[in-house]
N, C-alpha and C positions, 0 to 999 in steps of 0.2 A: 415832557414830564406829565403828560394828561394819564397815565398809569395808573389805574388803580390797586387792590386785594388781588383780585384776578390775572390782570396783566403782569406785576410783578410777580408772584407768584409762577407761571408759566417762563417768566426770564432767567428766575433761579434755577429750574426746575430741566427746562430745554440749552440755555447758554451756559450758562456755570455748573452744570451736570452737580447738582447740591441739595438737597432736601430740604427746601424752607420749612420744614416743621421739625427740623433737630436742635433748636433753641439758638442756634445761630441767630446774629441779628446783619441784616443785609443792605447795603445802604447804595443809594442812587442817587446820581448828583446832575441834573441839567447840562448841559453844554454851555450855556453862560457863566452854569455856576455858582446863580442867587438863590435857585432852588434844590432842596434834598431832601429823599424820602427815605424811612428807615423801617423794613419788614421785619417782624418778629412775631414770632409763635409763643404763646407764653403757659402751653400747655391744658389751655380753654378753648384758643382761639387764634387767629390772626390778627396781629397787632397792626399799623399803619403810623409811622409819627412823621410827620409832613414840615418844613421848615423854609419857609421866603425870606432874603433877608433884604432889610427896603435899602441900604446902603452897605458897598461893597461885593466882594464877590468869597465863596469859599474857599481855602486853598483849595492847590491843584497837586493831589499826592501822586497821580502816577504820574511815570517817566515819560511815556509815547500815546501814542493813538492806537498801538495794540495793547497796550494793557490794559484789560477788561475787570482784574482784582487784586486787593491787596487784603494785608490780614491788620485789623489795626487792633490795640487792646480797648477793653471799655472808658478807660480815663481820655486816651488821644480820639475815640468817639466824639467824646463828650466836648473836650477840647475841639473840634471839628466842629461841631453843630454849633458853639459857642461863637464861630468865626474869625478860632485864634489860628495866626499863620505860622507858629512855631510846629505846628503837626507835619510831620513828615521829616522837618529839619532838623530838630532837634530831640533826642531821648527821652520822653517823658514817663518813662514805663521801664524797671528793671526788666532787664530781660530772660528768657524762660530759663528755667530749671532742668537739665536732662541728666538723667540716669548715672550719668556717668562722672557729672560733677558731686554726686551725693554720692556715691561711692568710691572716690577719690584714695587710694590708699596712703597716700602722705598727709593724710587729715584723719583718717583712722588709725597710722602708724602713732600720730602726735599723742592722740584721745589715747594710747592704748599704756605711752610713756608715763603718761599722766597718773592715768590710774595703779600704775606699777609701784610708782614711789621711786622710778628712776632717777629721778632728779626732786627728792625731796625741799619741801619750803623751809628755810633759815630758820632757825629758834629764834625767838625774840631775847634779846640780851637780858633784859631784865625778868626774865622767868628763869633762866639760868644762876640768878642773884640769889634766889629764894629757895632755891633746890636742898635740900638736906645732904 
């Protein structure tokens, strides 16, 4: 973990075939596992946030010694650098939104009932009392 701007930079760049400057934030973690650094570009420059923790270790989110990356959201980041071990185990992050879920046709059929007045709402009984 002696890496610095440069060296990480070049890791992203040659191993994980990734453009450290597309605002991604990229994160490296020791083989022990007390230390981790996190590269980000923030549109000025190259960022560096650097992390030792004097007691304990990080979790360990990949599966093997061939996984080289994973995708994690900014909160399980956070949670991560924090040195909580629920990262990886447990959902801390709804999960994403695709296309297809927002175009759902039995959730547009619904919206569509709605607006029709196909199933109008009850009259209040007491407005029917006052009715001329």
């Amino acid at each position: 973990m002696r890496k610095g701007f440069d060296g990480l930079y070049g890791m992203v760049s040659s191993h994980l075939d990734r453009d450290p400057m597309s605002g991604e934030l990229f994160l490296f973690v020791a083989r022990n596992r007390k230390r981790a650094k996190v590269l980000m570009w923030d549109g000025t420059g190259l960022c560096l946030y650097a992390k030792r923790l004097e007691k304990g270790q990080f979790a360990k989110l990949w599966a093997g010694e061939d996984t080289t990356s994973i995708e994690l959201t900014t909160s399980e980041l956070q949670l991560f650098l924090e040195g909580s071990r629920l990262v990886g185990k447990v959902a801390v992050s709804p999960e994403k939104l695709c296309l297809k879920c927002l175009t759902d046709n039995s959730f547009i059929e619904k919206i569509d009932h709605a607006e029709a007045g196909e199933h109008p709402r009850p009259k209040h009984p007491s407005a029917s009392r006052y009715s001329p």
